[in-house]
C-alpha positions in Angstrom: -68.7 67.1 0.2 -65.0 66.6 -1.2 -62.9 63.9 0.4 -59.1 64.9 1.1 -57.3 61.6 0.9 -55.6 60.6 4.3 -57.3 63.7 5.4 -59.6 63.0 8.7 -62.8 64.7 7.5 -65.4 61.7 7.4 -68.3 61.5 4.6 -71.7 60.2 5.0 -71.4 56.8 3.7 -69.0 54.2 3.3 -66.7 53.2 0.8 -67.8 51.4 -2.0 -65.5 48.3 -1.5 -66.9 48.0 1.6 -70.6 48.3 1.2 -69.7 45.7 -2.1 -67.9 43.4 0.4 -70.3 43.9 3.9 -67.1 45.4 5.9 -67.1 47.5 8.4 -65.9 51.2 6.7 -64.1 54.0 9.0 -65.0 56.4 6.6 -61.5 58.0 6.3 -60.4 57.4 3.2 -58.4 55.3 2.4 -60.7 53.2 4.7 -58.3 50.8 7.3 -59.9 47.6 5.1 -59.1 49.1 2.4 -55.3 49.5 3.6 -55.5 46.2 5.0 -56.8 44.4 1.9 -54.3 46.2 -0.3 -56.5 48.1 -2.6 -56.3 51.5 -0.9 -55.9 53.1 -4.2 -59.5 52.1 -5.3 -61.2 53.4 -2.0 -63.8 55.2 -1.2 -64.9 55.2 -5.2 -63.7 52.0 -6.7 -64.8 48.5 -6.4 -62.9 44.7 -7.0 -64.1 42.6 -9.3 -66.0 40.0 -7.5 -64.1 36.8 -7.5 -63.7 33.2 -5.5 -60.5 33.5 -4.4 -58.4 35.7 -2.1 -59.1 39.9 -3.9 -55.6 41.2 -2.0 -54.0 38.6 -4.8 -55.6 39.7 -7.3 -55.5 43.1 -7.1 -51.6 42.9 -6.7 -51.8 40.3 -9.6 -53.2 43.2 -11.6 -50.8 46.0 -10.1 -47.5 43.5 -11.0 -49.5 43.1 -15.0 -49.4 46.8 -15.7 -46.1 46.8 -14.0 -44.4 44.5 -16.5 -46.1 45.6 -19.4 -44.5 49.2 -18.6 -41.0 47.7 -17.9 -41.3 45.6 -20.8 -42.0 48.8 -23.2 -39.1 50.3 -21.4 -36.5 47.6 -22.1 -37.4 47.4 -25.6 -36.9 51.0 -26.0 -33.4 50.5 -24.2 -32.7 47.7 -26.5 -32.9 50.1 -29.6 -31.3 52.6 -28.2 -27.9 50.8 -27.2 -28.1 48.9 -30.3 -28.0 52.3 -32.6 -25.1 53.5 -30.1 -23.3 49.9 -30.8 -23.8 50.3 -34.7 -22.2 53.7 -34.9 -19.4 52.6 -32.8 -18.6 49.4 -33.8 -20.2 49.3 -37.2 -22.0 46.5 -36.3 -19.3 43.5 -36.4 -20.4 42.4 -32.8 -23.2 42.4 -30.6 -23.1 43.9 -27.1 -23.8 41.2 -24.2 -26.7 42.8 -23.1 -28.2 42.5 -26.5 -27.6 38.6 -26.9 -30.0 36.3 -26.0 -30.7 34.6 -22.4 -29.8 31.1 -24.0 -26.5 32.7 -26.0 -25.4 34.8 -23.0 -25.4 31.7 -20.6 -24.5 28.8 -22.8 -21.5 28.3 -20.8 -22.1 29.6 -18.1 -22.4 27.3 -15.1 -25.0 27.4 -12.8 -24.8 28.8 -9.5 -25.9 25.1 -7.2 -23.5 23.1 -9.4 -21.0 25.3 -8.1 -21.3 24.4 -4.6 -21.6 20.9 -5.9 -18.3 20.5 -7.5 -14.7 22.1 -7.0 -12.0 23.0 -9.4 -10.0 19.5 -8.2 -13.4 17.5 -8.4 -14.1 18.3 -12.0 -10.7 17.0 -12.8 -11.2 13.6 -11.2 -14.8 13.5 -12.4 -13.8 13.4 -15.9 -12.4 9.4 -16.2 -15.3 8.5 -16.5 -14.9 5.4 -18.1 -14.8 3.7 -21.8 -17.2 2.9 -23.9 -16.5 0.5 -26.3 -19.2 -0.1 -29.5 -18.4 -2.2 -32.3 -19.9 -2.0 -36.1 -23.2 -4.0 -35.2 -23.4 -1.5 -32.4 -23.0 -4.1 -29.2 -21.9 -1.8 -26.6 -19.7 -2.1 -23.7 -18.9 0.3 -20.6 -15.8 -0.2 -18.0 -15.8 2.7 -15.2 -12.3 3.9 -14.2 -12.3 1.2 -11.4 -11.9 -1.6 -14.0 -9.7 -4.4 -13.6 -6.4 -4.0 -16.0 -7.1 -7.4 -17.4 -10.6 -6.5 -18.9 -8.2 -4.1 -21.5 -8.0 -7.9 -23.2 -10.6 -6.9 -26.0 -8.4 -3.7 -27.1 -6.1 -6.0 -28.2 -6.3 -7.8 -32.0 -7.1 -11.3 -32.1 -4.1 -12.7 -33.5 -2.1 -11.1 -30.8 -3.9 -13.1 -28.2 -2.5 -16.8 -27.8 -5.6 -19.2 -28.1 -7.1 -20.8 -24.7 -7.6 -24.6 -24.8 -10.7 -25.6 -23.5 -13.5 -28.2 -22.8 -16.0 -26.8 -24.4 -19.4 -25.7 -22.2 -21.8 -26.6 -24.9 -23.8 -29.4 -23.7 -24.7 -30.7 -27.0 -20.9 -31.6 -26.6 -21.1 -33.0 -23.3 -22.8 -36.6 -24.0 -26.0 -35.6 -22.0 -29.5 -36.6 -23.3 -31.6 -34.3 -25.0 -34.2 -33.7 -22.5 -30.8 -32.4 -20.0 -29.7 -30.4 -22.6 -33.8 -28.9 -23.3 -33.3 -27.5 -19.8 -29.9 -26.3 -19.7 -31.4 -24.1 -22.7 -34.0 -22.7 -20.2 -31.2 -21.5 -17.6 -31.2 -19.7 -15.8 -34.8 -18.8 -15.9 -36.7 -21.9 -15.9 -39.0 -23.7 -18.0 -42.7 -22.4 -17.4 -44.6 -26.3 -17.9 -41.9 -28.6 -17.4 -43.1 -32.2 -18.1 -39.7 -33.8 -16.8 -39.3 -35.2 -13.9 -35.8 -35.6 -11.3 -35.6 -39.1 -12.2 -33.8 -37.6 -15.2 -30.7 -36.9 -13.0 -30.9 -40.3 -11.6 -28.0 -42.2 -13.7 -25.7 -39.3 -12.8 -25.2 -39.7 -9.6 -22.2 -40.4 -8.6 -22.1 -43.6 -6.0 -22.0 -41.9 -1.9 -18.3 -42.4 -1.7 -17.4 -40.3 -4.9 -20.0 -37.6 -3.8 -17.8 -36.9 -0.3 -14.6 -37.2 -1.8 -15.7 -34.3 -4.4 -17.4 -32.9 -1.4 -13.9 -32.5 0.6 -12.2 -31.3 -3.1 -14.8 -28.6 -2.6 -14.5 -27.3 0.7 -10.7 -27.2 0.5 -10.4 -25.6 -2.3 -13.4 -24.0 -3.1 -15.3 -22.7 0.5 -12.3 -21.1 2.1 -13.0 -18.0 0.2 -16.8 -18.1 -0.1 -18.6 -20.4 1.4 -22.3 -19.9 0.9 -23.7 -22.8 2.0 -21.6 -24.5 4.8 -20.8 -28.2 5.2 -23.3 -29.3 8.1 -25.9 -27.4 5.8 -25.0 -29.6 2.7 -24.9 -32.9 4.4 -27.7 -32.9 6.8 -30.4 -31.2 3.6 -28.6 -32.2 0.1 -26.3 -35.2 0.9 -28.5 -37.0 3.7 -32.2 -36.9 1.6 -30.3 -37.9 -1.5 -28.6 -41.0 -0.6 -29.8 -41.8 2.5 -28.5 -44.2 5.4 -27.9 -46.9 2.8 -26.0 -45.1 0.3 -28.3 -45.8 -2.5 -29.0 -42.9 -4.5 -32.8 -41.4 -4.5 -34.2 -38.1 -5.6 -37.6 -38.2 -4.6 -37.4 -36.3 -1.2 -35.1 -33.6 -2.7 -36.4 -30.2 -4.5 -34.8 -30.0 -7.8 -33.4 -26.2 -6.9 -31.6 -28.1 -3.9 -30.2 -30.9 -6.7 -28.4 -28.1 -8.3 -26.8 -27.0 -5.8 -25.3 -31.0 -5.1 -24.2 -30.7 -8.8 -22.3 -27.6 -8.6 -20.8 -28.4 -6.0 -19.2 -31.6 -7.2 -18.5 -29.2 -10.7 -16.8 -27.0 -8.5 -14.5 -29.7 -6.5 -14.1 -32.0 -9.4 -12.0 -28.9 -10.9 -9.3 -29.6 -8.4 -8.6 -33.3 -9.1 -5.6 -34.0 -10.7 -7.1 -36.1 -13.4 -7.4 -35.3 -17.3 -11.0 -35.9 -17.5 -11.8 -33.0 -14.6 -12.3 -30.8 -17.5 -15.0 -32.8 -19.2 -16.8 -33.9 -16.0 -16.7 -30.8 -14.1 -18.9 -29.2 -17.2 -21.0 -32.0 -17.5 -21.7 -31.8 -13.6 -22.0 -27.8 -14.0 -24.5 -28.9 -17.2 -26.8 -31.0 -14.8 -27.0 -28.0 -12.2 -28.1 -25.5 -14.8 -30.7 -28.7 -15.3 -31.9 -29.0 -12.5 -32.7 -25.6 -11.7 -34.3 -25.2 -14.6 -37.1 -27.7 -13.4 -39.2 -25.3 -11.4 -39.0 -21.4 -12.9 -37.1 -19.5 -9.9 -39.4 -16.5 -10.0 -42.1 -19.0 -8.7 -40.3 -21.4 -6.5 -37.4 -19.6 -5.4 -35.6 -20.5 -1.8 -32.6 -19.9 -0.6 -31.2 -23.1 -2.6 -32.3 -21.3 -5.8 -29.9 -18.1 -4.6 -27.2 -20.7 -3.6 -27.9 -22.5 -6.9 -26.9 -19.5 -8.7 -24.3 -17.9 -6.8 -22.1 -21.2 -6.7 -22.6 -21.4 -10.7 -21.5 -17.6 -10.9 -18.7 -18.8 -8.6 -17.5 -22.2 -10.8 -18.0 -20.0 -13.9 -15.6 -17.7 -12.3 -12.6 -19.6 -11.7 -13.2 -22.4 -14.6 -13.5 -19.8 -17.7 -11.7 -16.6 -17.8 -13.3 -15.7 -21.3 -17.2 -15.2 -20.1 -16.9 -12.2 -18.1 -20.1 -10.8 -19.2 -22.5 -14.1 -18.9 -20.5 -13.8 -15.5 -21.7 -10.2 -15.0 -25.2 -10.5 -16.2 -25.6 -13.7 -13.7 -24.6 -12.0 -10.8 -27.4 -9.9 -11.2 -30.0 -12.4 -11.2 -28.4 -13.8 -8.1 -29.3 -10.5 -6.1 -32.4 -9.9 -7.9 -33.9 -13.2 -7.2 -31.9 -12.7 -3.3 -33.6 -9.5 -2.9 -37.0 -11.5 -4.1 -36.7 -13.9 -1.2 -36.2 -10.9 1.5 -32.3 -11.5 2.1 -31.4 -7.7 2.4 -33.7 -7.8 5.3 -32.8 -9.0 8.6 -35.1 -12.3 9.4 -35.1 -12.3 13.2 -38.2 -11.0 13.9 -40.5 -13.1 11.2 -40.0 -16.2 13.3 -37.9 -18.6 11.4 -35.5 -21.1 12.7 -32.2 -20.6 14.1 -30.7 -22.6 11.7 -32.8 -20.9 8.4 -31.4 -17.6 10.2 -28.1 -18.4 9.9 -28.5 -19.9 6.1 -30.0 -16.5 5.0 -27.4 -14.3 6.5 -24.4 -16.0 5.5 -25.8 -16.1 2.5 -26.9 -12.8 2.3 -23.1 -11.2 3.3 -21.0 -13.9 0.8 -23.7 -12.0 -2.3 -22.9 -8.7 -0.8 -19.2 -9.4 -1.0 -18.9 -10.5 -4.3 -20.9 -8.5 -6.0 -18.8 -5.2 -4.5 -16.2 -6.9 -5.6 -16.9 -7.5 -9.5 -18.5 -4.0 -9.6 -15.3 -2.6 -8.9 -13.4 -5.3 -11.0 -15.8 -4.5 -13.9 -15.9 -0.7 -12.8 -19.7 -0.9 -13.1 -21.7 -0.1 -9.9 -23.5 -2.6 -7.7 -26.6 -4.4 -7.5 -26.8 -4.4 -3.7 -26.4 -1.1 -1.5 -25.4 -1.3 2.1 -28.1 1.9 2.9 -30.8 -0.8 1.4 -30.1 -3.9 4.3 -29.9 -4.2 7.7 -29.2 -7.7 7.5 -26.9 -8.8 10.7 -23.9 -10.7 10.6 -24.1 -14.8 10.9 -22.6 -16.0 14.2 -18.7 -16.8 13.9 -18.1 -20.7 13.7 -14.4 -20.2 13.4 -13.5 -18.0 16.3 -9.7 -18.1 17.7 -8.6 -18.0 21.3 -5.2 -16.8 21.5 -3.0 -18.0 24.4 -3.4 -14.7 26.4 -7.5 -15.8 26.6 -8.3 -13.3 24.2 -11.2 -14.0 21.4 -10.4 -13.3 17.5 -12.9 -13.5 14.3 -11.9 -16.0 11.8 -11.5 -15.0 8.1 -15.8 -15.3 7.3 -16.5 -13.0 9.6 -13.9 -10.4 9.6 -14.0 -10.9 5.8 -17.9 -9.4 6.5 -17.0 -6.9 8.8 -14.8 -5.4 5.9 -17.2 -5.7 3.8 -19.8 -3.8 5.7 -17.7 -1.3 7.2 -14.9 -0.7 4.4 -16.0 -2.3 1.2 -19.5 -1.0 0.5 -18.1 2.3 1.6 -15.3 2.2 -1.0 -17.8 1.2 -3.8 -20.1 4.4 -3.0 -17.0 6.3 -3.3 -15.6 4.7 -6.9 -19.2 4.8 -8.8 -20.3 8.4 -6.9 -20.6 10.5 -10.4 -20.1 13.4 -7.7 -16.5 12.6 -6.7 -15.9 13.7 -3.2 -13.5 16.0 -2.5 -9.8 14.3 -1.7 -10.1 14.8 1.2 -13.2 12.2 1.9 -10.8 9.9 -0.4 -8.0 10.4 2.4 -10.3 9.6 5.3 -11.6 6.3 3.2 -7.9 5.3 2.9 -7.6 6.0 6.6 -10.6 4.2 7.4 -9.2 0.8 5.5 -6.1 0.8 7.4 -7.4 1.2 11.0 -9.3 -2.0 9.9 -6.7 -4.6 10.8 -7.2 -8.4 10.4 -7.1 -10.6 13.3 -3.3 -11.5 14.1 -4.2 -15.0 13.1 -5.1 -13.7 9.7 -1.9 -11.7 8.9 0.4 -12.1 6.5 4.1 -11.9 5.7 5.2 -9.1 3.6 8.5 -10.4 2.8 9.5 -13.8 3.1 11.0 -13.6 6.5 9.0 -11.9 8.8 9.5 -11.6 12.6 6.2 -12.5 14.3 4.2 -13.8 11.0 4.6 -16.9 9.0 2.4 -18.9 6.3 -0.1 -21.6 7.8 0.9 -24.8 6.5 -2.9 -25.7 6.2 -3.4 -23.7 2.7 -6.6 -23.1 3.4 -5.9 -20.8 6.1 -2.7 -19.6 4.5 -4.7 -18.5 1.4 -7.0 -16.9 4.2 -4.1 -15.0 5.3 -3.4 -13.7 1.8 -7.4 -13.1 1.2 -7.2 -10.5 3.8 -4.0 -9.0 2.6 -5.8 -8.7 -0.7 -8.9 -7.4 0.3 -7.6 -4.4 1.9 -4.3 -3.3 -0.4 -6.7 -4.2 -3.6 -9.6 -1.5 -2.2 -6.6 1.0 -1.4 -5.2 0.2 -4.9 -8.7 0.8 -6.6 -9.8 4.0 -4.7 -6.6 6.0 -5.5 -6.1 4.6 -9.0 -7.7 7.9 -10.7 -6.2 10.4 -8.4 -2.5 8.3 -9.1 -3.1 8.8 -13.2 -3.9 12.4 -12.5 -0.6 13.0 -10.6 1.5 11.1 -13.2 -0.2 13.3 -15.9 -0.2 16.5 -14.4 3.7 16.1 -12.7 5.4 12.9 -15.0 8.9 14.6 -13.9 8.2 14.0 -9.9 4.5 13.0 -9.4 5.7 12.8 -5.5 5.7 16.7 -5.8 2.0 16.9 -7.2 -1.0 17.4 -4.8 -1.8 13.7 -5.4 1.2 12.5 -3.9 -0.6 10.7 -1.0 -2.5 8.5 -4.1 1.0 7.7 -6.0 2.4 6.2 -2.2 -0.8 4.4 -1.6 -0.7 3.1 -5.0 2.6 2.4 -5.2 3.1 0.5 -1.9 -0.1 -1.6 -2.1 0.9 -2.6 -5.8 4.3 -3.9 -4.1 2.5 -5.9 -1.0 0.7 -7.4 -3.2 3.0 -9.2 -5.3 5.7 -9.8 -2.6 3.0 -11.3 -0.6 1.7 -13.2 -3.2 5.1 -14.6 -4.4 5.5 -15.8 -0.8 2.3 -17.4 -0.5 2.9 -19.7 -4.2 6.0 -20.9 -3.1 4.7 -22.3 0.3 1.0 -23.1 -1.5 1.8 -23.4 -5.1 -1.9 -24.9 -5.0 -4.7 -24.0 -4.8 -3.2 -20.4 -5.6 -2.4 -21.2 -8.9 -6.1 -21.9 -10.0 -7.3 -18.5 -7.5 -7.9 -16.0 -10.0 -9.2 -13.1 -7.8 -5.6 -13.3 -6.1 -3.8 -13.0 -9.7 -5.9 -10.2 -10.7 -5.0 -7.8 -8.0 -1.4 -8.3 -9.0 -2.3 -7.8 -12.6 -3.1 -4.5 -12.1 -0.4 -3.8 -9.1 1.8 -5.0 -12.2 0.2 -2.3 -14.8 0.3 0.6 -12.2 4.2 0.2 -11.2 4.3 -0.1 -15.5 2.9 3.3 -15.0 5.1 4.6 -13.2 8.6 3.0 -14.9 7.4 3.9 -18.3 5.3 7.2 -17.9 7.7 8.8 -14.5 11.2 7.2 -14.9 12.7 10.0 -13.2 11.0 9.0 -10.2 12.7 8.4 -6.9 10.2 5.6 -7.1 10.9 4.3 -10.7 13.8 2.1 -9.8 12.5 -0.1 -7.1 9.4 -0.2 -9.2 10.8 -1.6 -12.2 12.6 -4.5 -9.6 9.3 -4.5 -8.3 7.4 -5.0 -12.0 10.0 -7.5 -13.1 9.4 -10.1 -9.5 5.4 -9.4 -10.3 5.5 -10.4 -14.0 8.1 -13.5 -13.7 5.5 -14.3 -10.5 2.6 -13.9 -12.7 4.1 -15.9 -16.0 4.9 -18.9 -14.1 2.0 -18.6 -11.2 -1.4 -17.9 -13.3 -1.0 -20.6 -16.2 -3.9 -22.4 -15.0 -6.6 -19.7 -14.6 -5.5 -16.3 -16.5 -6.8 -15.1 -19.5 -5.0 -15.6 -22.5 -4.1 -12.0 -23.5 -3.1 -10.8 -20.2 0.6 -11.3 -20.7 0.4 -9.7 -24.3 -1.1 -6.7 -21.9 1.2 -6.8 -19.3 4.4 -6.6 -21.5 3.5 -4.7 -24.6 4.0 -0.8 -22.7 7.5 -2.4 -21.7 8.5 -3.5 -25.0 7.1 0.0 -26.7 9.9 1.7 -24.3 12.5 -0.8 -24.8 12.3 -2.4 -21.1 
């Protein structure tokens, strides 16, 4: 009997697919499991190839082979075709597009998720990305567009540079023994089987009365900025255990990590002393910290002295020699590496530890934070710490302020925190994102910053009469007030630098007229708070703001960006009061900075003037 296909007459038997696969068969061909399996063009005659896997797949596998091989046939016949047409016509000088191929025709083309990524004005910002520098033995060096102006010192010849006198940090020069200086050479990592012992340290340390007058050099000078381990911490487990209730100096019931700490901390205050040795025995105290630390490796005995240990080095290094950025760089790193090794990114309530080793961790934890999202910026290089990695929460405030109306303020450590965590991690994500957000993220930052005021008793004058804010005649607290100042025109300075060059490239006549306008204000005005503030600050506290070098840098760059604008836009509604502006900044800087600057920075600061004839 003939079968009619779709037709309703019925055969005798079913198909063959289905008595090969045990199915139940309508007998209407094409069968329903035949339609359902997808191989209706087989039935009632045709069989699948037996097989473990799913046969609908493999049958359309099969349909889509023959498929491709007849549309590749096709296209290749196509191909010949147009290119005869395109020889006749064009006499074959050029091929047509359709003819190239797939790598050729999209070489630069762009691909269609990118798009969505980027925008026309992100592209343009996206660009600076930065210098890298690599000499003829090829040692490399890379500054993001963030960098600090004064890190431009090495583009500069030599000879250009006036030399920086010195004491040098060798301790072979020091006058130490050999087996200090052994150690030293093992910083900061550690010997691995150190046969010395702490009596080594003994003979330099200094009698119980010299230790707390260095102590108070410290915390006066030193601990109003950062002050990672606090004064009742020092005395009652470093000062106490070493010299005890009769003054006599013993190092047996002190860890050697704990040692260093007492050392740099006496490098650190000695610094301030107004003596002509200061020099010499700040390095050899800074010598016999390394030391000590190096007694125990700190990947196998590392507390939270070994982090202190190493971030109060990174800190002496900081403000006693301006030529070591990188050692400086490459030893902040170890401070959060070995940080993050003892849990401090973590928040240590709930693993049952003290109150008091609580609060050591956290304030040590947020002063790391802070300075190392600081230098990333100022070396425009991103971070080791991120704040989506912690949830570390914020020490309790020792130094709170009751105003006169009853109400409660944060004193500078912990609003200096609260910025940190709410403004100046924020602002580093935004610098070292290699996908620049649009400007309009940038504008919200900026807006962000601002709303984030400073306690009243934390505010400085702008000018040097100011209705409602004075200087503190403590400095201390007056260079507290400027801190603050700092932290929050530097971030605003730093975040709109790129956008500011773009305007000033794009529009030199009238950059206030370009898109970027916002950045050139922001720029502008934060550049001139900072050294009118700052001039205020050194004639009231001429000390210890001479020797603060995170203060003069900020006004180093304010000083290059008004530069900008003088020299590159001085048609500028702006140029005028920016050149009065430069000329207070660098006359402040000349005379202010002696003590801590690096030596090319005024060949830096002056040479674009001079090349205009200002």
């Amino acid at each position: 009997m003939d079968n009619v296909v779709g037709g309703a007459r019925k055969s005798g038997l079913s198909c063959a697919e289905c008595r090969r696969s045990k199915l139940k068969c309508d007998r209407v061909f094409p069968c329903q499991s035949c339609l359902r399996r997808g191989c209706a063009n087989i039935c009632p005659e045709g069989t699948l190839a037996a097989t473990k896997g799913n046969k609908v797949l493999m049958a359309h596998a099969q349909r889509l082979s023959e498929q491709v091989k007849t549309m590749t046939g096709r296209i290749k016949e196509l191909e010949e075709a147009l290119h005869e047409s395109q020889k006749s016509k064009r006499g074959g000088s050029e091929s047509h597009p359709l003819l190239q191929t797939p790598s050729q025709s999209h070489e630069h083309a762009e691909l269609p998720e990118l798009r969505t990524i980027y925008d026309d004005e992100v592209l343009d910002i996206s660009e600076s990305i930065g210098s890298l520098s690599i000499d003829v033995d090829g040692r490399t060096k890379y500054r993001g567009e963030s960098v600090g102006s004064e890190y431009f010192q090495p583009l500069f010849p030599p000879d250009s540079c006036p030399p920086q006198q010195s004491v040098s940090t060798d301790p072979k020069y020091l006058g130490l023994p050999f087996e200090i200086i052994d150690l030293c050479n093992a910083y900061p990592f550690g010997l691995r089987d150190s046969q010395y012992t702490k009596f080594l340290f003994l003979p330099f340390l200094p009698p119980h009365a010299r230790a707390l007058q260095l102590m108070e050099l410290y915390y006066q000078n030193v601990a109003w900025m950062f002050d990672p381990i606090v004064r009742d911490d020092f005395m009652t487990n470093i000062l106490t255990p070493l010299y005890g209730h009769t003054g006599s100096p013993n190092v047996n019931s002190i860890h050697s990590h704990r040692l260093s700490v007492f050392f740099i901390l006496l490098a650190s205050g000695v610094l301030y002393e107004q003596s002509p040795s200061s020099g010499l025995l700040a390095e050899q105290y800074h010598a016999l910290s390394r030391a000590a630390l190096s007694m125990v490796p700190i990947y196998q005995d590392a507390t939270c002295a070994t982090v202190q240990s190493l971030f109060m080095t990174f800190g002496h290094i900081y403000q006693s020699d301006r030529t070591n950025n990188e050692a400086r760089w490459v030893l902040m790193g170890v401070v959060v590496r070995v940080a993050q090794l003892i849990g401090l990114q973590r928040d240590n309530a709930v693993w049952g530890l003290g109150q008091e080793e609580i609060q050591r961790r956290r304030i040590l934890f947020w002063e790391i934070f802070t300075v190392d999202a600081w230098m990333s910026i100022l070396n425009g290089r991103p971070p080791a710490f991120s704040i989506n990695h912690t949830d570390c929460r914020f020490p309790e405030d020792p130094d709170l302020t009751i105003k006169p109306s009853g109400a409660v303020e944060t004193g500078w450590h912990s609003w200096k925190f609260r910025y940190s965590a709410s403004c100046l991690g924020i602002s580093v994500q935004h610098v070292f994102n290699t996908r620049v957000p649009s400007y309009s993220t940038l504008l919200e930052l900026d807006r962000k910053i601002r709303r984030l005021n400073p306690p009243s008793h934390l505010q400085s004058p702008m000018e040097a009469s100011e209705a409602g804010r004075a200087w503190s005649p403590e400095a201390p607290r007056a260079m507290q007030q400027y801190a603050a100042l700092c932290y929050r025109e530097a971030s605003l300075m730093y975040i709109h630098r790129s956008w500011f060059v773009q305007a000033i490239r794009d529009a030199p006549a009238n950059p206030l007229q370009h898109k970027y306008a916002p950045s050139v204000l922001a720029v502008y005005r934060s550049a001139c708070r900072l050294i009118s503030s700052l001039n205020g600050l050194y004639r009231v506290h001429s000390q210890p703001t001479d020797k603060t070098w995170f203060f003069w840098s900020a006004v180093f760059s304010a000083c290059i960006v008004l530069g900008a604008i003088v020299v590159d836009s001085p048609h500028c509604t702006l140029a005028s009061n920016a050149l009065k502006e430069l000329e207070q900044g660098m006359v402040l800087y000349e005379e202010g900075s002696v003590p801590c600057r690096p030596p090319a920075t005024i060949v830096i600061q002056s040479k674009p003037l001079r090349l205009y004839g200002f």
